[in-house]
C-alpha atoms as one frame of an Amber mdcrd trajectory, in Angstrom:
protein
   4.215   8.560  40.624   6.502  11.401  42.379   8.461   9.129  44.004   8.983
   6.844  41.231  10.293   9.683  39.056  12.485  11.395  41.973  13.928   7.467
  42.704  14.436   6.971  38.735  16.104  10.722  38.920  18.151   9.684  41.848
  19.296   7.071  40.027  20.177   8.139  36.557  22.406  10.950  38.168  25.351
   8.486  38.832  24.211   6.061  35.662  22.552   7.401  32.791  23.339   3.753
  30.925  21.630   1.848  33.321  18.864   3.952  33.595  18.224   3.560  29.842
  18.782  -0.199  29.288  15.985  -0.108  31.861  13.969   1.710  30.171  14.422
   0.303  26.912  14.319  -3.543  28.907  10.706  -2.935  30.207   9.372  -1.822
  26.811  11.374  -3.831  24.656  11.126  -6.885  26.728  14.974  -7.940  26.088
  17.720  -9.367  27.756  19.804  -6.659  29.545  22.782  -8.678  27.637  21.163
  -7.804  24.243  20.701  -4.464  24.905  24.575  -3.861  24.075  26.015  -0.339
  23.240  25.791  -0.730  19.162  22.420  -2.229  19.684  20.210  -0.971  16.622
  16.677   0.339  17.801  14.837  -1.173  14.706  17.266  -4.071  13.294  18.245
  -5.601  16.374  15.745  -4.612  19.180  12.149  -3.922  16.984  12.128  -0.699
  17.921  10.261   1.615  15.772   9.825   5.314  15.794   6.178   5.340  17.667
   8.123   3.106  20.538  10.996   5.328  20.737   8.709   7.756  21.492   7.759
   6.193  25.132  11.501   5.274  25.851  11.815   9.158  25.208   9.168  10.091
  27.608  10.066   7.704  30.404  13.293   8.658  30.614  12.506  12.246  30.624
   9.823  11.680  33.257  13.095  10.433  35.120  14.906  13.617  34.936  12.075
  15.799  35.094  12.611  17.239  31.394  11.143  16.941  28.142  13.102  14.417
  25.058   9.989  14.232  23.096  11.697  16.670  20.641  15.227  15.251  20.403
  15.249  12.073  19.025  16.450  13.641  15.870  19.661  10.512  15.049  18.639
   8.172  17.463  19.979   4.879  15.611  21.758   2.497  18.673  21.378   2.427
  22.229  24.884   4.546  22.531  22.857   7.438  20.689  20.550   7.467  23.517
  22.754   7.034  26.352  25.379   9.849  24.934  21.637  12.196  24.454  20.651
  11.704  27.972  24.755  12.441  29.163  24.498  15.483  27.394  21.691  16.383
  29.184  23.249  15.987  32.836  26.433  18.613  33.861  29.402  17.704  36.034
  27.530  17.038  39.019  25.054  14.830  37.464  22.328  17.176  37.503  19.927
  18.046  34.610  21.015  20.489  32.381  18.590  22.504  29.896  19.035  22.210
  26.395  20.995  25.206  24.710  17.848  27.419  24.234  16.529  28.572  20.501
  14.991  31.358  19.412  12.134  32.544  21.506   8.947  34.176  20.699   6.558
  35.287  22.908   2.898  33.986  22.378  -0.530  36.070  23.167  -0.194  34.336
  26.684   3.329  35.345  27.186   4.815  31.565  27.068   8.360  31.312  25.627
   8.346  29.030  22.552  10.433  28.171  19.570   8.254  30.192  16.784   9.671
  28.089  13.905   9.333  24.477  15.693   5.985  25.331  16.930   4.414  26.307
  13.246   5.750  23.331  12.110   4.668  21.124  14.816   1.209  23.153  14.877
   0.590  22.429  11.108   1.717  18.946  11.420  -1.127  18.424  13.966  -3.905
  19.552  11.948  -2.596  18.094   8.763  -1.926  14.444   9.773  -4.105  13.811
  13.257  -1.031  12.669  15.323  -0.932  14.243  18.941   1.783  16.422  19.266
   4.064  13.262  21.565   4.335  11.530  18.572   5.407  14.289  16.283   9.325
  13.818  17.443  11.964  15.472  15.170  12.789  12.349  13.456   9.706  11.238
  12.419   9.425  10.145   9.175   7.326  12.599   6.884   5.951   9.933   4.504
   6.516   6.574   6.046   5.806   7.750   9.903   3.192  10.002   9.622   1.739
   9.537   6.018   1.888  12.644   3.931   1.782  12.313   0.038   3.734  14.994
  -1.881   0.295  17.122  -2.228  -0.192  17.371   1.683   3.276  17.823   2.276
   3.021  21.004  -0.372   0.008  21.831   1.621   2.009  21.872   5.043   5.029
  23.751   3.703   2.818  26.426   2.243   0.479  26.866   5.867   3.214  27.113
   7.863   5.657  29.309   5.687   1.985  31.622   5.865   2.342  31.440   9.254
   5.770  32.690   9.998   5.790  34.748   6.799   8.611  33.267   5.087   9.369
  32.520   1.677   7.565  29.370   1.108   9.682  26.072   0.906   9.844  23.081
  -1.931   9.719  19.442  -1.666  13.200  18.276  -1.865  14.887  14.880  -1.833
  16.595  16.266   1.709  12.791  16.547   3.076  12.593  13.356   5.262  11.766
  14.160   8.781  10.323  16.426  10.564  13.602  18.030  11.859  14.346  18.274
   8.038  11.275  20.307   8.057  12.341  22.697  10.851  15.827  23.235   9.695
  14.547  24.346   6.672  12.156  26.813   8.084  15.119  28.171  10.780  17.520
  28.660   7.061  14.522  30.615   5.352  14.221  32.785   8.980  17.850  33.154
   9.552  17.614  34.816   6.044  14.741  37.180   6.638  16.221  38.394   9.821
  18.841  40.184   7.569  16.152  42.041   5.668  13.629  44.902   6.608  10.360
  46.228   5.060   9.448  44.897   1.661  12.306  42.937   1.504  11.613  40.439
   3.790   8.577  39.296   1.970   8.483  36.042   0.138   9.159  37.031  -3.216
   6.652  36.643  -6.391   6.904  34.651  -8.995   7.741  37.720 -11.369  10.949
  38.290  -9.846  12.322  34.911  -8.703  12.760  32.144 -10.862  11.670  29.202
  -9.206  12.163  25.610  -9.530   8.485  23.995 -11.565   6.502  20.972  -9.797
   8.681  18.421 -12.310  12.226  19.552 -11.205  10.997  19.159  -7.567  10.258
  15.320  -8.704   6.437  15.653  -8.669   4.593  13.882 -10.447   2.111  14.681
 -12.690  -1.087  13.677 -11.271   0.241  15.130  -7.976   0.160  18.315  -9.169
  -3.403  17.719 -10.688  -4.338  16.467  -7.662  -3.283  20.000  -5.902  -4.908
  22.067  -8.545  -8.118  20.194  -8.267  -7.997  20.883  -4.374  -7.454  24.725
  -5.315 -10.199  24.897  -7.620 -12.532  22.194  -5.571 -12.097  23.029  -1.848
 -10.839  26.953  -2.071 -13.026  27.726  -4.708 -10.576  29.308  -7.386 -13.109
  30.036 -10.257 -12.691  28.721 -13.314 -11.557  32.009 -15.254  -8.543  31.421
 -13.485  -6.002  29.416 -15.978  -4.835  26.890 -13.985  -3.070  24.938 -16.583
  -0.398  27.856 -16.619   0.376  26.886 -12.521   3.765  25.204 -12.657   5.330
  26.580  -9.827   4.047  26.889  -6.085   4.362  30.732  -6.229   2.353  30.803
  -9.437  -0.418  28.743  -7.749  -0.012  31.362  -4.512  -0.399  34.194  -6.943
  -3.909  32.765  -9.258  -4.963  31.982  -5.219  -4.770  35.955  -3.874  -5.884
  36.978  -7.377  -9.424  35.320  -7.326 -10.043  36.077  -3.574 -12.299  39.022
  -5.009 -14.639  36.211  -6.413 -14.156  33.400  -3.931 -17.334  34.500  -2.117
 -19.610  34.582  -5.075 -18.343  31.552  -6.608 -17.841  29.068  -3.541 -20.971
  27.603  -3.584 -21.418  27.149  -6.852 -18.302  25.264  -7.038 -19.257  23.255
  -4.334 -22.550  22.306  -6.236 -20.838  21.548  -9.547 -18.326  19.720  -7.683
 -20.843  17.635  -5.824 -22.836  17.133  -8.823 -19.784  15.510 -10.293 -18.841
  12.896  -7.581 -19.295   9.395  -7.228 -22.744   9.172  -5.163 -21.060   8.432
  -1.564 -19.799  10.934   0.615 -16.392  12.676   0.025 -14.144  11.782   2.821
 -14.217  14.018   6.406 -10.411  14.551   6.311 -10.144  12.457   9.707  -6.039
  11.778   8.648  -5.958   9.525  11.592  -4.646   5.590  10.989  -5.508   2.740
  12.806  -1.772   3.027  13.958  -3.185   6.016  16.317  -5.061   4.117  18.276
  -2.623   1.617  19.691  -1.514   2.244  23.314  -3.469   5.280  23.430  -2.429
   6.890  26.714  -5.388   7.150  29.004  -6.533   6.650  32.672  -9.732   4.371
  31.369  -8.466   1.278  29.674 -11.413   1.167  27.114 -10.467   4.875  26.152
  -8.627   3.716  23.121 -11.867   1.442  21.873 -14.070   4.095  22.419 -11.711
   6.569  19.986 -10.974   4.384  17.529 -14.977   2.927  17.314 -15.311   7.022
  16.375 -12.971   6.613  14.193 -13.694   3.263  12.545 -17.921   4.399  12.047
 -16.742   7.437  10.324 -14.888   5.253   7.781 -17.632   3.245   7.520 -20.029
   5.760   6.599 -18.062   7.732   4.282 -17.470   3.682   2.882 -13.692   3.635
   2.855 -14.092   0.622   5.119 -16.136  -2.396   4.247 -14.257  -5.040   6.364
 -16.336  -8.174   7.488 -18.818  -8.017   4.925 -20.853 -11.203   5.300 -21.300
 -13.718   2.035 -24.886 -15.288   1.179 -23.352 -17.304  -1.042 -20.261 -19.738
  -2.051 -17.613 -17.913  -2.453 -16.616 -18.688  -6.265 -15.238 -15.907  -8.641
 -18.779 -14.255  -7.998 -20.232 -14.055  -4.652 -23.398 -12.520  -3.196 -22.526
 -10.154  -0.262 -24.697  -8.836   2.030 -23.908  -5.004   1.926 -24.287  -3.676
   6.034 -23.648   0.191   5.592 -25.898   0.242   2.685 -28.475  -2.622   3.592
 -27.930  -4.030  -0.001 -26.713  -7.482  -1.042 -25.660  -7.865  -4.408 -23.131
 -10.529  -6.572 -19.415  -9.185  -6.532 -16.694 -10.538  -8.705 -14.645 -12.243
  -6.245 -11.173 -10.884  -5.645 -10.410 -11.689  -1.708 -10.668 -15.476  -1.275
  -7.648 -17.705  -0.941  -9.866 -20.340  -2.384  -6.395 -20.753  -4.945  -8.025
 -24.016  -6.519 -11.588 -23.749  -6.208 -11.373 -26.285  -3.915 -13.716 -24.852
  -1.276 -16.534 -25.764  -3.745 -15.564 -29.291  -4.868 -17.913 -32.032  -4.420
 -16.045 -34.332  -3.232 -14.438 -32.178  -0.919 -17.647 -31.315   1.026 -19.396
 -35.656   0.402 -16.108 -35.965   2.733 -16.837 -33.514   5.117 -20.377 -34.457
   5.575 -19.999 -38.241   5.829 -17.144 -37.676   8.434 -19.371 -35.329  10.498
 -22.166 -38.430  10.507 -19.667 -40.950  11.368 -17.405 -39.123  14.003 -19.985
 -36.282  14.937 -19.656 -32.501  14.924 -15.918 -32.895  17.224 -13.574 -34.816
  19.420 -13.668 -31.950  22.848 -10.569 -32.297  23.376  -6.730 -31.460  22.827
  -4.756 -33.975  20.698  -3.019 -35.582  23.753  -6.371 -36.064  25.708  -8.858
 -37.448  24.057  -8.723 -35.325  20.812  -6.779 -37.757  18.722  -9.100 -38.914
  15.887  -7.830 -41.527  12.937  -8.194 -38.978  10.118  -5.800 -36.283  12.424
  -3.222 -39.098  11.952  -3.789 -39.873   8.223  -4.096 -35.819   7.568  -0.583
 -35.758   9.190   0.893 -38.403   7.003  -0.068 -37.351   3.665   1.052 -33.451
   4.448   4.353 -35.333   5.158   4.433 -36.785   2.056   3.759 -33.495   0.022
   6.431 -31.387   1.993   8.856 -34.740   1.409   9.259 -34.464   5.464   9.278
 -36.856   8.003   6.528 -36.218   9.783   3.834 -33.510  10.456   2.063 -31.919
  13.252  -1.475 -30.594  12.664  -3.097 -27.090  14.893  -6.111 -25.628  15.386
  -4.878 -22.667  13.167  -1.918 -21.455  10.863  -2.386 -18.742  13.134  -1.541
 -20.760  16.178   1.337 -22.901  14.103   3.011 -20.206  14.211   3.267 -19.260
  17.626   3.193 -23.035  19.216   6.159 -23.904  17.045   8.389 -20.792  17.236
   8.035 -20.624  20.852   8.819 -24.250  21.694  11.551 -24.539  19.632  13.382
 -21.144  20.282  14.701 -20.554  23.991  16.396 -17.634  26.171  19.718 -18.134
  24.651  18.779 -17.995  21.110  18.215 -16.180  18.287  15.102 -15.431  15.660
  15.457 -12.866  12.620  12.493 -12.718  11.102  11.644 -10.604   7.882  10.344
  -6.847   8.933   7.265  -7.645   6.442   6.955 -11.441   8.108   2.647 -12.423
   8.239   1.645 -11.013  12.154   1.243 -14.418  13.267   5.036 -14.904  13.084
   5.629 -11.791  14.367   3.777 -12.592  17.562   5.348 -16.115  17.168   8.660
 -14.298  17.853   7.364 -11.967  21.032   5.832 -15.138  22.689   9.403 -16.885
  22.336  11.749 -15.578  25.331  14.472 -15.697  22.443  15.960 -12.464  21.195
  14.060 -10.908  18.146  16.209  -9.669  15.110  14.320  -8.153  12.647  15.808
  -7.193   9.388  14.754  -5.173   5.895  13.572  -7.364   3.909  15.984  -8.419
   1.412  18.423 -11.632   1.868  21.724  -8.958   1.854  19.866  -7.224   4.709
  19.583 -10.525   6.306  23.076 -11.644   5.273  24.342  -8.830   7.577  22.235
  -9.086  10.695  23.761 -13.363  10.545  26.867 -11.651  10.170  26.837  -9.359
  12.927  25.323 -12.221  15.283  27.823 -15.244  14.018  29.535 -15.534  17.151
  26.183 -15.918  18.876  26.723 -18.781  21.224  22.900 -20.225  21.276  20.494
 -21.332  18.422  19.547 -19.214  15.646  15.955 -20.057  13.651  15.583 -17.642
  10.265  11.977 -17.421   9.663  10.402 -16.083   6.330   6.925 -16.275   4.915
   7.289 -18.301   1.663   5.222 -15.964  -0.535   4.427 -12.531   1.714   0.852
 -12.077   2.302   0.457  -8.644   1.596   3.279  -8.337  -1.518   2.758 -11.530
  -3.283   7.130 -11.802  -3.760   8.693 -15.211  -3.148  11.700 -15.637  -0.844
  14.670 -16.158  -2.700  14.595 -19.550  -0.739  18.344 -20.651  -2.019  20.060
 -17.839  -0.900  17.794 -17.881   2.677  19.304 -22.037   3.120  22.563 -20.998
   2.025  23.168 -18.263   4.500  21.182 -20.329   7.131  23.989 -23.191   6.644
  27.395 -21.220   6.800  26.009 -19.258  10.211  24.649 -22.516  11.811  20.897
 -21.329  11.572  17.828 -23.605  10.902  15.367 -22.664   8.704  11.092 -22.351
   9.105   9.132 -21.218   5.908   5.843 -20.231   6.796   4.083 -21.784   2.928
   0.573 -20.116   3.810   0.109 -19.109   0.249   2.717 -21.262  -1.552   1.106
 -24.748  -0.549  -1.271 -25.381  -3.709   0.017 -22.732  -5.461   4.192 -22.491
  -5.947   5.848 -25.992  -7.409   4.848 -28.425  -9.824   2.472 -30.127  -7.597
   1.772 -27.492  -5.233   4.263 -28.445  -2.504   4.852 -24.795  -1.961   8.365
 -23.007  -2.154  10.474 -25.567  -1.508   9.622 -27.562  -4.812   9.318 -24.122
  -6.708  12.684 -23.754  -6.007  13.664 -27.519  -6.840  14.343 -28.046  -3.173
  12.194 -29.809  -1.413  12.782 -31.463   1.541  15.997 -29.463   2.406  13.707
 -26.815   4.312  14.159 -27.677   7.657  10.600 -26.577   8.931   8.078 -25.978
   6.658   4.693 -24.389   8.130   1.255 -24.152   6.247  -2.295 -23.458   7.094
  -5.200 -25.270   5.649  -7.649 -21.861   5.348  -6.352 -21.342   1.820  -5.548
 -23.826  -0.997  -6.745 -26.974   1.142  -9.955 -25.473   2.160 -10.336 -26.453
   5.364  -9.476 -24.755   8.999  -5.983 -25.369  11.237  -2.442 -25.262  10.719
   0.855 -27.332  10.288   4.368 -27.898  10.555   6.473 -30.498   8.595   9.975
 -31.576   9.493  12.003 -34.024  11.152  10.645 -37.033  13.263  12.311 -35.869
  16.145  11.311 -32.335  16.394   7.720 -33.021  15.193   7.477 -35.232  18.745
   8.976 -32.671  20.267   6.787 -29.940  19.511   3.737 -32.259  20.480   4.816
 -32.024  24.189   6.089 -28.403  24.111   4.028 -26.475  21.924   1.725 -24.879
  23.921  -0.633 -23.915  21.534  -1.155 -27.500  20.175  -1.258 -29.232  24.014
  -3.884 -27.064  25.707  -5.942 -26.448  22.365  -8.928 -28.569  21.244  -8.038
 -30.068  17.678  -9.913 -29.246  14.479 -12.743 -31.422  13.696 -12.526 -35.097
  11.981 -14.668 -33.763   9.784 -12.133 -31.294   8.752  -9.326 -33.459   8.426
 -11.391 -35.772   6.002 -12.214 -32.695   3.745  -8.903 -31.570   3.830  -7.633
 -35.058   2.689  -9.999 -34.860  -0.282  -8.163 -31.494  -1.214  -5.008 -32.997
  -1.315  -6.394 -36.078  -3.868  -8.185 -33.553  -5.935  -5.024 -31.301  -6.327
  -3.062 -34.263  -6.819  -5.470 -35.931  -9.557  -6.309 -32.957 -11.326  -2.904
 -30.760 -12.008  -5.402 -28.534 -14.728  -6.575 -26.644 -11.255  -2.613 -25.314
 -11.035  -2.411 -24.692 -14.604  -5.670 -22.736 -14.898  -4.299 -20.522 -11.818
  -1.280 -19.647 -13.312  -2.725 -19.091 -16.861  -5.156 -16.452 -14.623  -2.333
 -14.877 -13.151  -0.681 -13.853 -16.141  -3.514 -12.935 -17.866  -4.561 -10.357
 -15.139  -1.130  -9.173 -14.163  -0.317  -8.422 -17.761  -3.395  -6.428 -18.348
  -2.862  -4.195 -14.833   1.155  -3.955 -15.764   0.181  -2.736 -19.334  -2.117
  -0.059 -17.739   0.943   0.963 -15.825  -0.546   0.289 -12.518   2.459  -0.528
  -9.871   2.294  -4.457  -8.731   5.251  -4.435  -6.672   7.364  -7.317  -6.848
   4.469  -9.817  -6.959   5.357 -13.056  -8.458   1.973 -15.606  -7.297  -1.646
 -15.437  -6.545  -1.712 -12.556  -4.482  -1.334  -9.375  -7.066  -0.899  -6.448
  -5.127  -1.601  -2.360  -6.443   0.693  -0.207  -4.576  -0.846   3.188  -4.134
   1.162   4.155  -1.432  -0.878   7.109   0.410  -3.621   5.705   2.523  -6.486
   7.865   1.733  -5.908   8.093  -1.923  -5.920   4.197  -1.849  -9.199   3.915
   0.564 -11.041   6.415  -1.940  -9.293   3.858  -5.144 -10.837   1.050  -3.505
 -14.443   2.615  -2.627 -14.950   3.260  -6.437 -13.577  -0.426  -7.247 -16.223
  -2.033  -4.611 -18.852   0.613  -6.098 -18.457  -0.716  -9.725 -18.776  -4.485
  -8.160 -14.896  -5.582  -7.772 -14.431  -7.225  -4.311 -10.766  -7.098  -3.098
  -8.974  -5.947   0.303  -7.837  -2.392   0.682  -4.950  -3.060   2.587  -3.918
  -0.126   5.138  -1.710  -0.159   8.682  -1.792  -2.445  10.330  -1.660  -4.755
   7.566   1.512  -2.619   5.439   3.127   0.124   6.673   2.369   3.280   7.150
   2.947   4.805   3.453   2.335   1.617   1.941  -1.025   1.145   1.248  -2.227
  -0.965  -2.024  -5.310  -3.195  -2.843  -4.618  -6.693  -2.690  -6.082  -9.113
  -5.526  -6.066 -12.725  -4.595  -6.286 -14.512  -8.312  -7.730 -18.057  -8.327
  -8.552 -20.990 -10.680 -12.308 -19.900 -10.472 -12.246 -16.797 -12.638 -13.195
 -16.641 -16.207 -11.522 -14.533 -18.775 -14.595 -12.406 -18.822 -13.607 -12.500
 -15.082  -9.876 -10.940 -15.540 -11.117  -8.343 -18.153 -13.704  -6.947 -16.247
 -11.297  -6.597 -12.729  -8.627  -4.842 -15.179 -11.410  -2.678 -16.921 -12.870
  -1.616 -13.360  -9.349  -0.881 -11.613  -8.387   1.326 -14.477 -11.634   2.818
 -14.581 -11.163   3.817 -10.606  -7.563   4.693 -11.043  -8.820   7.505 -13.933
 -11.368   9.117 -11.811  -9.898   9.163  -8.346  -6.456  10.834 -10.391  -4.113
   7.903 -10.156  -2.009   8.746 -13.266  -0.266   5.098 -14.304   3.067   4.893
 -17.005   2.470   1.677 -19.350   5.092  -0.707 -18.337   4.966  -2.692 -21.841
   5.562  -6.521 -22.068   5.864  -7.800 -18.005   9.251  -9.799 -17.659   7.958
 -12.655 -14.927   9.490 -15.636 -13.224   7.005 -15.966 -11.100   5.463 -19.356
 -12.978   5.860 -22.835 -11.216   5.078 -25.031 -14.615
């Protein structure tokens, strides 16, 4: 390891540029011809801020000093390479960065007072290991703090270098943000002496209240239950007159006479008031912490995160992989394994869109295929796996995407990365949506072609086509049709017109818009009055159609194509004839009975305008999937706990399945559910919302375009 850093070192001292395109090449996995100057770490190379936080590391480990703390701006590749020149003098040596402020600790270690309180706090207050907590790390979206832990941070660590405590401002974004803030407030105390320097009270400074800081209100009920619930501030203390943070300081010192005799029975009466589980540990960690977990024992990470994940479990914030004893209709019985209970849910998490999962004739078609054909073929399409009903299946999906032909997988999952890396080569081009389904996602890192991600919104995409026009290969635009975890349709027309003026071909993964979007259920394309003008559409039979495996409909030519070169179709045993018999019988049943479609969509808008006119936030949603943005991750974990515990089954949806700072329960609506049904979800969810303090604003009347019919 010596050598390898004194060669890197060696090295960089006569090239700092190559010595960072290698860097960024090994963990990016690009081109060293797309790793160009004005390169953008997230738009154009998928770089995000927990990556750029290796790149950091190796190439200080290749100069034998520390960048963990100066990524503060890092937007393009130039950024980088101009950071690591400023690091290196005249003769290509390193050269320390211009020294802060020093303190001296109880060990007599120079540090940076200021940037060590913060980063100290910051530790404690959000669970990520001091590597990851680089200056521009994103308070909210990066690391995860609401606006009532990021009042509790500002107050611990203005305690700690006793300074005038700080507000949440709209210029509070990172964590440099954070320091600079702190270094203002000491650079003004280092002008004062005695009483002077002290933080003043809120008798002789008027300060800013929680609503001109832009806090809302149940935020700031939030913090004064956590004053009067966890610090014990007795009840004598009026905390309805708290509208500042000083005033809140101030009631805090005032009842510390009383804490002691008063703590516990807070505690009881606070107890005594809770729902019947467990209040949560204050573990801040996210699954995001446990991914490439740095550690000389490979299974370190597993072992952390199985701490982790049992913890959530028994506190139960996490109820994944519950197993049904039932059909899974708008009511299912599920077998409850924390609690050893099973008991009949309404039904909220199946993709079951139709009810077709159910249908007789569905299953008589399944059953009399298994007799005839047995349980499965053994084999891959092209050897032996090739069953009459796999051709038939492929036909009629060709017919409903208006295609010329279709190619059938063993899973969506697999469609997606069979087809995207066959098709798209070293010398092209992918930009996929940054909220894309993962199976795309991996799609594009299997593919040896160059990844460009972009925001997602068409302009964002508009640019990155832009930027790229010139591009001399092929360029493939890939977009989930509705998005999995947001329930928005692409704006589809805009997507094809772009894709035409910069040469690009188009793939719409239709996951949840087959059965669902269009008159018929054709998906997006006939939703938007354009079918058979996508040029590949991809779909997976686990939802609507009720069945297992994936597709792909397009042209003849490209359909054969991807036969011999999509890996995950030629080396993969096919689903079942069985399968592909009941999966026929969905598409005659949604064919012959269009009331399925129209029962959905009179469901949707029932529910949707119930939540909307509670003032609960549903995002952009505009299908089946109805989505309840919460935002912080533990306040949405504890929203969903009391929804399961009043018999509501849905997904709480947390990293890695959103972003970090985008949390939300995600209600799947289908054809199934009964008005009693869609007034008992919306009476629950507003019932949870009250009493975990999720303050919703009515919305009134919902405007919605979301309808197919």
């Amino acid at each position: 390891m010596t050598a390898m850093i004194a060669e890197n070192a060696r090295r960089v001292e006569s090239s700092p540029w190559e010595t960072t395109v290698d860097v960024i090449q090994r963990h990016t996995g690009y081109a060293r011809d797309d790793i160009t100057a004005d390169a953008e770490f997230e738009g154009d190379l998928g770089v995000d801020s927990i990556v750029l936080v290796s790149i950091l590391a190796d190439i200080g480990n290749a100069y034998g000093v520390s960048l963990q703390s100066t990524g503060r701006g890092l937007r393009t590749v130039d950024d980088l390479v101009q950071l690591v020149r400023s690091r290196l003098d005249n003769d290509g040596a390193c050269r320390p960065m211009p020294a802060p402020d020093k303190a001296v600790d109880e060990n007599g270690t120079d540090r940076d007072p200021i940037f060590e309180a913060v980063i100290a706090t910051l530790e404690r207050h959000t669970g990520h290991s001091r590597l990851r907590l680089i200056e521009d790390a994103r308070l909210c979206e990066d690391l995860g703090l609401d606006a009532a832990k990021l009042i509790d941070v500002l107050a611990e660590t203005a305690a700690t270098l006793d300074v005038a405590r700080r507000d949440v401002t709209a210029e509070l974004v990172t964590i440099g943000d954070m320091i600079a803030i702190f270094a203002r407030a000491d650079a003004r105390s280092a002008g004062l002496s005695g009483s002077e320097a002290k933080p003043a009270s809120f008798e002789s400074v008027e300060l800013p209240s929680f609503s001109a800081m832009g806090l809302r209100e149940g935020a700031v009920e939030s913090l004064r239950n956590r004053l009067r619930d966890e610090r014990g501030v007795p009840e004598v203390v009026r905390l309805s007159d708290c509208d500042t943070m000083e005033k809140l300081h101030a009631f805090l010192r005032a009842s510390d006479a009383h804490k002691i005799e008063t703590l516990v029975e807070t505690r009881e009466r606070v107890a005594s008031a809770r729902d019947r589980f467990a209040a949560p540990s204050g573990d801040n960690r996210t699954m995001k912490d446990f991914i490439g977990l740095p550690h000389r024992d490979l299974f370190h990470k597993a072992y952390e995160f199985n701490t982790f994940y049992r913890g959530k479990q028994a506190e139960q914030l996490y109820w994944y992989g519950m197993p049904l004893e039932s059909k899974c209709r708008n009511r299912a019985v599920i077998f409850d394994e924390i609690t050893g209970r099973r008991r009949e849910f309404l039904m909220f998490a199946s993709n079951n869109y139709l009810g077709l999962a159910n249908h007789p004739e569905v299953i008589d078609a399944i059953a009399d295929a298994a007799r005839r054909y047995g349980a499965t073929n053994t084999g891959c399409r092209l050897i032996g796996g090739s069953n009459v009903l796999h051709k038939e299946l492929e036909r009629r999906l060709a017919r409903l995407k208006r295609a010329d032909d279709a190619i059938v997988y063993p899973s969506g999952y697999s469609a997606n990365l069979g087809c995207i890396s066959a098709l798209a080569g070293h010398d092209d081009l992918i930009f996929t949506d940054a909220i894309n389904h993962m199976s795309i996602q991996d799609g594009c890192k299997l593919s040896v072609a160059s990844k460009k991600i972009y925001p997602h919104a068409v302009d964002a995409l508009e640019r990155t086509l832009e930027k790229w026009a010139d591009h001399p290969g092929g360029k493939l635009i890939v977009t989930d049709g509705v998005f999995s975890m947001h329930g928005d349709i692409v704006d589809l027309p805009k997507v094809v017109a772009l894709a035409r003026k910069y040469g690009a071909k188009v793939l719409v993964d239709d996951a949840h818009a087959t059965g669902v979007l269009g008159k018929t259920g054709a998906g997006t394309s006939e939703h938007f009055g354009m079918k058979g003008e996508v040029d590949l559409e991809l779909g997976t039979f686990s939802k609507t159609l009720s069945g297992v495996g994936g597709f792909v409909a397009a042209k003849g030519e490209v359909v054969e194509y991807l036969r011999f070169y999509s890996n995950s179709y030629v080396f993969a045993a096919t689903i079942p004839a069985s399968v592909a018999a009941g999966l026929i019988a969905s598409i005659d049943v949604m064919e012959r009975e269009p009331q399925r479609l129209e029962r959905l969509w009179s469901n949707i808008h029932r529910l949707r305008g119930l939540l909307l006119s509670a003032g609960f936030d549903l995002g952009q949603s505009a299908s089946a999937i109805i989505p309840v943005v919460i935002g912080d991750e533990t306040k949405t974990l504890e929203f969903g706990r009391l929804v399961r515990a009043r018999g509501m089954f849905c997904q709480t949806v947390v990293y890695p399945g959103v972003a970090l700072g985008d949390a939300r329960l995600r209600i799947s609506v289908t054809s199934e559910h009964t008005l009693e049904d869609l007034d008992l979800a919306a009476e629950i969810l507003i019932d949870s919302a009250t009493d975990v303090g999720l303050r919703c604003e009515p919305q009134g009347a919902p405007a919605f375009s979301g309808a197919s019919l």
